[in-house]
Rosetta silent file (secondary structure, phi, psi, omega in degrees, C-alpha in Angstrom):
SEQUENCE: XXXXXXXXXXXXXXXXXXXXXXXXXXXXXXXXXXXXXXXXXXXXXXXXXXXXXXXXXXXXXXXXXXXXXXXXXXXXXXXXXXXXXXXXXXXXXXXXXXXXXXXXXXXXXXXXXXXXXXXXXXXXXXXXXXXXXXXXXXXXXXXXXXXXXXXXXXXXXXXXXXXXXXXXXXXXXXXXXXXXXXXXXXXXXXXXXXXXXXXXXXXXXXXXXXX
SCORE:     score description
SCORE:     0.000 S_00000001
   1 L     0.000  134.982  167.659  -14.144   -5.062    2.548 S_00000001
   2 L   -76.250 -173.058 -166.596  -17.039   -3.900    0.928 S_00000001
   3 L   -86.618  145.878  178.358  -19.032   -6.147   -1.703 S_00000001
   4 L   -56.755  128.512 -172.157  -17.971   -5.481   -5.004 S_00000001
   5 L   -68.885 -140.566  179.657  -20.889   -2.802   -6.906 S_00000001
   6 L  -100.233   -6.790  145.057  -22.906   -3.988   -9.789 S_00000001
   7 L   -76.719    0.680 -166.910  -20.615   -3.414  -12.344 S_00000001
   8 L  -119.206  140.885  173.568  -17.928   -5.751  -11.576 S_00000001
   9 L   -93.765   93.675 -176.986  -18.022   -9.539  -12.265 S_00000001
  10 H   -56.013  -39.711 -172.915  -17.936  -10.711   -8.738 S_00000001
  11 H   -97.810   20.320 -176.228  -16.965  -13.894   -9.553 S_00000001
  12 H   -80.068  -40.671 -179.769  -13.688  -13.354  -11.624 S_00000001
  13 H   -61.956  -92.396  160.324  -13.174  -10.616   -9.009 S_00000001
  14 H     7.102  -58.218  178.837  -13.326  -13.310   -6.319 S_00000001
  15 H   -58.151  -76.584 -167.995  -11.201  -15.716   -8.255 S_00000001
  16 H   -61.748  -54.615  150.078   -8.301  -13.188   -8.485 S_00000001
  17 H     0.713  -57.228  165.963   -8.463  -11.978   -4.999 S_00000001
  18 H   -84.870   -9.398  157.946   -8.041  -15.666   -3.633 S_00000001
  19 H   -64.232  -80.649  168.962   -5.380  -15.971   -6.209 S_00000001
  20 H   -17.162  -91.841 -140.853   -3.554  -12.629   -4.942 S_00000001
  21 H   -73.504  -15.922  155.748   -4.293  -14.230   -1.322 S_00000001
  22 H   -80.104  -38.019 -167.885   -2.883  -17.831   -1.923 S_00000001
  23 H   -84.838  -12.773 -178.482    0.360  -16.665   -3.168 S_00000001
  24 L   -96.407    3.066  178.249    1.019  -14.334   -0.329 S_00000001
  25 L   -64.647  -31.997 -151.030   -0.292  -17.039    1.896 S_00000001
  26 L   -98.783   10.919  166.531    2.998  -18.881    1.176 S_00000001
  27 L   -76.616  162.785 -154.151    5.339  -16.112    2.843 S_00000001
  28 L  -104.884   18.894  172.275    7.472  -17.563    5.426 S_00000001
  29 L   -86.749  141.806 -177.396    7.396  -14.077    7.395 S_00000001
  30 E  -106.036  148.899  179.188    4.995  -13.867   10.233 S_00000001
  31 E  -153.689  130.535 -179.644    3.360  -10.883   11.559 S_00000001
  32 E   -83.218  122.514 -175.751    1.080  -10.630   14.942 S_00000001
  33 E  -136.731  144.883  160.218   -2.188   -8.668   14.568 S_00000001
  34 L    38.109   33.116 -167.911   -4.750   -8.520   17.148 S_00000001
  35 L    94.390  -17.911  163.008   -3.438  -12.017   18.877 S_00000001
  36 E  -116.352  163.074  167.362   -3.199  -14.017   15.845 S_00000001
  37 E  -143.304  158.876 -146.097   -0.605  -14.536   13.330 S_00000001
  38 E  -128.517  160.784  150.415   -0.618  -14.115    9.604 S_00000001
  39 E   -37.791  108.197 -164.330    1.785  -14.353    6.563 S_00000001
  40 H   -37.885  -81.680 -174.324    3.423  -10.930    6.502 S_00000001
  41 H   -45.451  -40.248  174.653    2.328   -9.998    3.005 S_00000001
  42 H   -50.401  -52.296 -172.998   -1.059  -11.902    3.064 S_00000001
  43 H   -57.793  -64.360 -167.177   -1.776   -9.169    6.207 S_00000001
  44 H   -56.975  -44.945  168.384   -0.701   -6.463    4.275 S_00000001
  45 H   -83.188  -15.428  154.612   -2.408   -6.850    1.482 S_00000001
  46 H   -50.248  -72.493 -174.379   -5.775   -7.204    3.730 S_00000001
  47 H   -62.218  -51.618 -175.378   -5.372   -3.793    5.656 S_00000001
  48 H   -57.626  -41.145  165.174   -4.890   -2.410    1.762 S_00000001
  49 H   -48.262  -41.507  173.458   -7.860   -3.722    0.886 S_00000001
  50 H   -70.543  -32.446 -163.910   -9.402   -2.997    4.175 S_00000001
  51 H   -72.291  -46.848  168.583   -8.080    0.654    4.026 S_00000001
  52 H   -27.913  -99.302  171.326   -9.436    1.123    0.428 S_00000001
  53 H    -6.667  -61.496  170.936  -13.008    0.206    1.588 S_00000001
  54 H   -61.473  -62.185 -141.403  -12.959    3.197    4.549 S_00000001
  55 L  -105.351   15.739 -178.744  -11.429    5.386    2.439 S_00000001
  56 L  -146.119   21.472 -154.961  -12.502    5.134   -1.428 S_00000001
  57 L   -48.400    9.457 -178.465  -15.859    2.718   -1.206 S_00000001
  58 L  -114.912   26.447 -162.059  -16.967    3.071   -4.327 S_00000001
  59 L   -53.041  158.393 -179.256  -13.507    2.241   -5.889 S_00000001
  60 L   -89.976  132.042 -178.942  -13.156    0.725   -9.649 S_00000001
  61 H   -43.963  -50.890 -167.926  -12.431   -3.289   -9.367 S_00000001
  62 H   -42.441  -53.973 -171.587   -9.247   -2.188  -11.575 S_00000001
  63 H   -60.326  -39.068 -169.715   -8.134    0.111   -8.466 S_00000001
  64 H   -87.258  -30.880 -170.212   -9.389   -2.641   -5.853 S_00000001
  65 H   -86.512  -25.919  171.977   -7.371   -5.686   -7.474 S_00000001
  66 H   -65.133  -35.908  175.578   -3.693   -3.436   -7.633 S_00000001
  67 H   -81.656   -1.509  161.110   -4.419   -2.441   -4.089 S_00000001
  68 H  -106.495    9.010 -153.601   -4.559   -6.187   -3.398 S_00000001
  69 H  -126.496  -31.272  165.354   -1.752   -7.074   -5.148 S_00000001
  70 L   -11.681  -86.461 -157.496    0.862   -4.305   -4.176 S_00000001
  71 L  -109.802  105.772  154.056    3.763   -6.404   -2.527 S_00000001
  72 L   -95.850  110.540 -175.782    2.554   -9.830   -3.997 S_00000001
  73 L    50.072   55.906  161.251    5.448  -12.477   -2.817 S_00000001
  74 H   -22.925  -72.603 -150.510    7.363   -9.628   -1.474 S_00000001
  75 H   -68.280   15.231  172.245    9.642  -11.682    0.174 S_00000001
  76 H   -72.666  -40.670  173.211   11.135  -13.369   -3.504 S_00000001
  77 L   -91.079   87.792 -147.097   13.117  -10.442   -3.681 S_00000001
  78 L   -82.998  128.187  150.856   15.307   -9.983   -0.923 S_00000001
  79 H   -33.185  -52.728  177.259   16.693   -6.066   -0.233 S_00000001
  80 H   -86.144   43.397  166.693   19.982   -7.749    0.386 S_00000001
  81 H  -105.888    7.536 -176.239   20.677   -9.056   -2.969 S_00000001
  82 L  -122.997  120.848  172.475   21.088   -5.667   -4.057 S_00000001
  83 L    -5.087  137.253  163.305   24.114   -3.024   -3.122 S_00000001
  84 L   -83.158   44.793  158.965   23.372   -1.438    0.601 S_00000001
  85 L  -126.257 -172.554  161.915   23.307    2.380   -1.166 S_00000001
  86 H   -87.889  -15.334  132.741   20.592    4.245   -2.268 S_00000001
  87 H   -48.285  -29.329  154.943   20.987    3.280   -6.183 S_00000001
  88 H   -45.114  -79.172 -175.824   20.814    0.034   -4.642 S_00000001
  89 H   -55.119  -66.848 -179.632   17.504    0.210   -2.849 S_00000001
  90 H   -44.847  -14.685  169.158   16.229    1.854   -5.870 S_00000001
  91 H   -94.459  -11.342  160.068   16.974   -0.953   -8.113 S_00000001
  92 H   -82.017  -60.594  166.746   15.301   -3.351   -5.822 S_00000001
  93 H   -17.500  -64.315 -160.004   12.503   -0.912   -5.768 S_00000001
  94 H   -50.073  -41.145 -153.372   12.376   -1.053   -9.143 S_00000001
  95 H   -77.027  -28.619  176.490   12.754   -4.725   -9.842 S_00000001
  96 H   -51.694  -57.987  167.318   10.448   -5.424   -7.281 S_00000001
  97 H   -45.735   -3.543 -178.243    7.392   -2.818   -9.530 S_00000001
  98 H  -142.988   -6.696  163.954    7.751   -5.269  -12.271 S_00000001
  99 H   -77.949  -26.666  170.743    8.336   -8.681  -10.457 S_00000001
 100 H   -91.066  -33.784  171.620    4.645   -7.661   -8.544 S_00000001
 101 H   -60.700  -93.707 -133.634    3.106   -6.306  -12.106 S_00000001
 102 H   -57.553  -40.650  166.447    3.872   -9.525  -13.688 S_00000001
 103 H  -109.240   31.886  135.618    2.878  -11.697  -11.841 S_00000001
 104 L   -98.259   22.983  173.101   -0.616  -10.286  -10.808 S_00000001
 105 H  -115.308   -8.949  171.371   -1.041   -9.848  -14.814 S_00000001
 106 H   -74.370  -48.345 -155.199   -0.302  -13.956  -14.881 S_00000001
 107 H   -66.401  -67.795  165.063   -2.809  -14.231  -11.846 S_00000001
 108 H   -20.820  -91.417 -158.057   -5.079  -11.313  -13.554 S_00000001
 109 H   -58.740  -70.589 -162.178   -5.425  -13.460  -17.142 S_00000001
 110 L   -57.320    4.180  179.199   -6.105  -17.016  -15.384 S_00000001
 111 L  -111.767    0.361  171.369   -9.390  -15.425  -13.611 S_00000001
 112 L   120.827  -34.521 -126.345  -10.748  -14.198  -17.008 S_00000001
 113 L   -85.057  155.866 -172.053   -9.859  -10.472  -16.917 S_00000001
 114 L   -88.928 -168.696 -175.590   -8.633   -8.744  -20.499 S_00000001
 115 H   -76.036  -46.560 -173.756   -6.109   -7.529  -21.778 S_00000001
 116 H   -74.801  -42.462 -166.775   -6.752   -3.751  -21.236 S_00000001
 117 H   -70.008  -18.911  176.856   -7.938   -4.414  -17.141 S_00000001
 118 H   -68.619  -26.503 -169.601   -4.532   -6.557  -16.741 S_00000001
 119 H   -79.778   -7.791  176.897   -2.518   -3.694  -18.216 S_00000001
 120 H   -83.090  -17.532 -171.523   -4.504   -1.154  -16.072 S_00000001
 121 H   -99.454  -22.295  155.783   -3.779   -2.954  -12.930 S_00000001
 122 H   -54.893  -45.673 -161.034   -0.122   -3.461  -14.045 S_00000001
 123 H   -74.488  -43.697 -171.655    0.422    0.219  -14.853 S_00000001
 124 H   -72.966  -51.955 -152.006   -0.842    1.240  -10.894 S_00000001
 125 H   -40.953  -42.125 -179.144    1.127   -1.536   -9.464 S_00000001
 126 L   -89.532   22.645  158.963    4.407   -0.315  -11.043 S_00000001
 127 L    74.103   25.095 -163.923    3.521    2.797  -10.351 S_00000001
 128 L  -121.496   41.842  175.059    3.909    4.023  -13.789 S_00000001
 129 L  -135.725  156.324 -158.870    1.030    6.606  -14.272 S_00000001
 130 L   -92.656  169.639 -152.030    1.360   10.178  -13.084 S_00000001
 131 L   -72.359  -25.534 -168.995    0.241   11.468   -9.592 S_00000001
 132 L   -77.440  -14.097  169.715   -2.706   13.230  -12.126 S_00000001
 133 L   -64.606   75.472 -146.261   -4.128   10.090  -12.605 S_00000001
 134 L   -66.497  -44.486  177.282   -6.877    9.843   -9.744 S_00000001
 135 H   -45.275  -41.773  164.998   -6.568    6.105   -9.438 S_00000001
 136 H   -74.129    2.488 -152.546   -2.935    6.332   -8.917 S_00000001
 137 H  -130.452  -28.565 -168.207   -2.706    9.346   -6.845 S_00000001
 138 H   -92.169  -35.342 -174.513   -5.932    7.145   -4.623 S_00000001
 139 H   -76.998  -27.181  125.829   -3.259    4.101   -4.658 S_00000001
 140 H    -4.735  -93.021  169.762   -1.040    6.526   -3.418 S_00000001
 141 H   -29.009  -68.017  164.175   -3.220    7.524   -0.498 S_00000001
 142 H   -19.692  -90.848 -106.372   -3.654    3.977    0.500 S_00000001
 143 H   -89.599  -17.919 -177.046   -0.294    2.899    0.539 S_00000001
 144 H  -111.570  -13.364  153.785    0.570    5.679    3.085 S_00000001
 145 H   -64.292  -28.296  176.877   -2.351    5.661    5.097 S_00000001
 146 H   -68.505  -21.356 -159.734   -1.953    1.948    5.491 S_00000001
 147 H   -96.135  -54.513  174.639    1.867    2.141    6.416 S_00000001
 148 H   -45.682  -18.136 -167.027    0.747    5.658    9.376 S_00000001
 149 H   -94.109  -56.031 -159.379   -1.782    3.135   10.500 S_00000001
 150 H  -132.026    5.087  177.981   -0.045   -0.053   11.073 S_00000001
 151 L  -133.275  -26.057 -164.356    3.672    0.466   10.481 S_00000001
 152 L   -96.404   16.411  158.333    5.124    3.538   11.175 S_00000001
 153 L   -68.622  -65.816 -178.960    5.377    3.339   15.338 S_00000001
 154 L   -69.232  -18.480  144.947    7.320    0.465   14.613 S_00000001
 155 L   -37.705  -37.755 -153.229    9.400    1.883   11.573 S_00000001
 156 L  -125.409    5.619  166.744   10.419    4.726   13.822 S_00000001
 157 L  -111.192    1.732  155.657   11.550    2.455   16.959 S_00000001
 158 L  -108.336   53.250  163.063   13.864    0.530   15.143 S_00000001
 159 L  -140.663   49.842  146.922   15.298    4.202   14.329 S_00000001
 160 L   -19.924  -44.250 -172.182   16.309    5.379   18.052 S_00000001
 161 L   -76.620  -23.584  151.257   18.744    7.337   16.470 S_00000001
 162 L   -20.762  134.508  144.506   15.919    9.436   14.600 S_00000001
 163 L   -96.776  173.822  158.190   15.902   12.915   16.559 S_00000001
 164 H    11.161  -99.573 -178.599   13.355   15.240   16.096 S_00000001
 165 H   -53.596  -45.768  155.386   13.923   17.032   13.201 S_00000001
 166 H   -51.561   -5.082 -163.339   14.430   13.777   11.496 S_00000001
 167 H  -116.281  -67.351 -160.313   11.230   11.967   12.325 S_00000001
 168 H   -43.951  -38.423 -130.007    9.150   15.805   11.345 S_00000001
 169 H   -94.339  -29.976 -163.298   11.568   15.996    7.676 S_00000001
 170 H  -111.278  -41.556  159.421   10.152   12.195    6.982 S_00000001
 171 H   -23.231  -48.323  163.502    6.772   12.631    8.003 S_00000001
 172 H   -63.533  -18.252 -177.542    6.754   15.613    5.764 S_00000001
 173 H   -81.610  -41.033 -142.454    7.837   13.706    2.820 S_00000001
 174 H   -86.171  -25.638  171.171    5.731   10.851    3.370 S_00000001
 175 H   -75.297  -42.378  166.557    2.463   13.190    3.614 S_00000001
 176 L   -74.798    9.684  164.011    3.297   15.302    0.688 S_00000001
 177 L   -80.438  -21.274 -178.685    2.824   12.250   -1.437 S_00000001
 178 L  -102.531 -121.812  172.534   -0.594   12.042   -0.655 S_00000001
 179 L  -120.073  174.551  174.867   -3.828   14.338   -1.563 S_00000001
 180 H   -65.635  -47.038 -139.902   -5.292   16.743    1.018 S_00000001
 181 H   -76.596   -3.812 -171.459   -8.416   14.408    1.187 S_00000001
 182 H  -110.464  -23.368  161.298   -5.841   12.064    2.506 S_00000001
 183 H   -61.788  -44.973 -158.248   -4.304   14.155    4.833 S_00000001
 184 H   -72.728  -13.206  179.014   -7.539   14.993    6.184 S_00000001
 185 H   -71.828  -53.413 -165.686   -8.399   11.262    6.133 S_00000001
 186 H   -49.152  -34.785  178.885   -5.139   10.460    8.416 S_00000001
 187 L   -72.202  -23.306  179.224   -6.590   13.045   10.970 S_00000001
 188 L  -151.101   -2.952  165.008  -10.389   11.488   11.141 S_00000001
 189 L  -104.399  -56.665 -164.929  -10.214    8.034    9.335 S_00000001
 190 L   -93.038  162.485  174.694   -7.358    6.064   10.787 S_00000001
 191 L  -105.536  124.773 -173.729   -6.112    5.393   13.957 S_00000001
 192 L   -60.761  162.478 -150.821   -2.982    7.299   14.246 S_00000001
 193 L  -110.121  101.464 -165.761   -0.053    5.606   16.334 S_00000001
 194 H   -48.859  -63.451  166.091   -0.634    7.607   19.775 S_00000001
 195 H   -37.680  -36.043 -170.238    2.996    8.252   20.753 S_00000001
 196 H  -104.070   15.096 -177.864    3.276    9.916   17.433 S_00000001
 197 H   -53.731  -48.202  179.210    0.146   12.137   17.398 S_00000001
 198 H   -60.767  -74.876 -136.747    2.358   15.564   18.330 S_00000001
 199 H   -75.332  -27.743  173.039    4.448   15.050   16.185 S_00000001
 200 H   -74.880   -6.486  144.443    2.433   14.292   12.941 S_00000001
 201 H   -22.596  -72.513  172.402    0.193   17.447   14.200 S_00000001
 202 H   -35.768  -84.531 -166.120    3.494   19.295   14.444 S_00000001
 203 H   -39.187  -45.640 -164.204    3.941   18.696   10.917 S_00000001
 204 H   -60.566  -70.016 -146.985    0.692   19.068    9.229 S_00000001
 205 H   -50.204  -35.900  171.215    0.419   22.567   11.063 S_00000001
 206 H   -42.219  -62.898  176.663    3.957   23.376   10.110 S_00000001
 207 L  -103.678   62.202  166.473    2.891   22.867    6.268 S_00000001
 208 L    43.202   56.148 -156.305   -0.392   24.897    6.563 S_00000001
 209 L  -120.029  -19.947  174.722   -2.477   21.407    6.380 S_00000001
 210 L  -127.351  152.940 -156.380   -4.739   22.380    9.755 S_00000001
 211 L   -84.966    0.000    0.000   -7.443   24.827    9.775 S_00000001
C-alpha cells in the first residue's frame, strides 16, 4: 500500500488500520493465497487496500480506512441465520452495512479520529451515499475490481450450472456498477481470471465499453 500523503496523521491512521487488521485476524475462515494461509477477511481487506493503492493512489485517508474496513468480522453474521430468499439475503446485506459501520466507528473513535471522519467512513461503508459521490462510486470500483481479480473464477465454478447467457447477464450487472475508468482499469490494471477473458470481452464489447 502506498504511504499515507502529508495530510493524514500517519499515526492514528496506523493505529486504526492495525485495529481493522486485529479484528479480522480473529476469523476462523482460512483462505490460501500465493502458498500461505490467511484469515479470510484479514486477506480481503488487504487486496482492498492493495487494490485502492493501484487504482486511486492519491486516495483521502477517509476513503482508505472504509476500504479497509468493508467486511470487518464478516463471519459474525452468518447468511444462514436469515431466510434462504432474496428478501432474506437482503436483510443480511443490510444488517451486515451497519454491523461493519459500527463497529469501525468504535475502532475509528479509539485511534483519535472525530466525529465528522467516523461518520464519513460509516456513511461509505454502509453504502449510504449516492453513486454521485466520487468517493463512493471509487469504493464502488474497488469492491468489484477486487472480487474480478481474486474471486470471481471461483464464484463461477461453484455455479456449473451457469450457462452462457447467465455468466454474460451477471458480468453485465456487476460492471455497470462501476465507472468507465474502472472498466478500463479491469482491462489494463488487474489481472483478469484467464478462463474468463472471452467472456468478460464478450460483454464489455456487447455494451459499447471497447474502442
Amino acid at each position: 500500500m502506498n504511504k499515507p500523503t502529508h495530510s493524514m496523521n500517519t499515526e492514528r491512521y496506523q493505529r486504526a488500520l492495525a485495529a481493522f487488521d486485529a479484528a479480522n485476524a480473529e476469523d476462523p475462515n482460512r483462505e490460501i493465497a500465493e502458498g500461505r494461509e490467511y484469515p479470510k477477511e484479514l486477506l480481503y481487506a488487504q487486496r482492498m487496500s492493495e487494490m485502492l493503492a493501484r487504482y486511486l493512489p492519491d486516495a483521502a485517508e477517509t476513503l482508505r480506512l472504509a476500504v479497509r474496513c468493508q467486511h470487518i468480522q464478516r463471519w459474525k453474521i452468518a447468511r444462514a441465520d436469515f431466510p434462504m430468499t432474496r428478501p432474506g439475503y437482503h436483510q443480511w446485506r443490510q444488517k451486515l452495512k451497519v454491523f461493519h459501520a459500527e463497529l469501525a466507528s468504535q475502532l475509528l473513535r479509539e485511534a483519535g479520529y472525530d466525529d465528522a471522519e467516523i461518520a464519513r467512513v460509516a456513511a461509505l461503508v454502509q453504502k449510504a451515499l449516492p453513486l454521485s459521490d466520487l468517493e463512493m462510486q471509487a469504493l464502488e470500483d474497488v469492491v468489484v475490481l477486487v472480487f474480478v481479480e481474486h474471486y470471481l473464477e471461483d464464484f463461477v465454478a461453484m455455479h456449473p450450472e451457469y450457462d452462457e447467457a447467465k455468466l454474460h447477464d451477471i458480468l453485465r450487472k456487476t460492471l455497470h456498477k462501476v465507472s468507465p475508468q474502472a472498466r478500463q482499469a479491469a482491462l489494463s490494471m488487474i489481472r483478469l481470471p484467464q478462463p474468463l477473458v472471452p467472456a468478460i470481452t464478450a460483454v464489455m464489447r456487447e455494451e459499447g465499453w471497447l474502442d
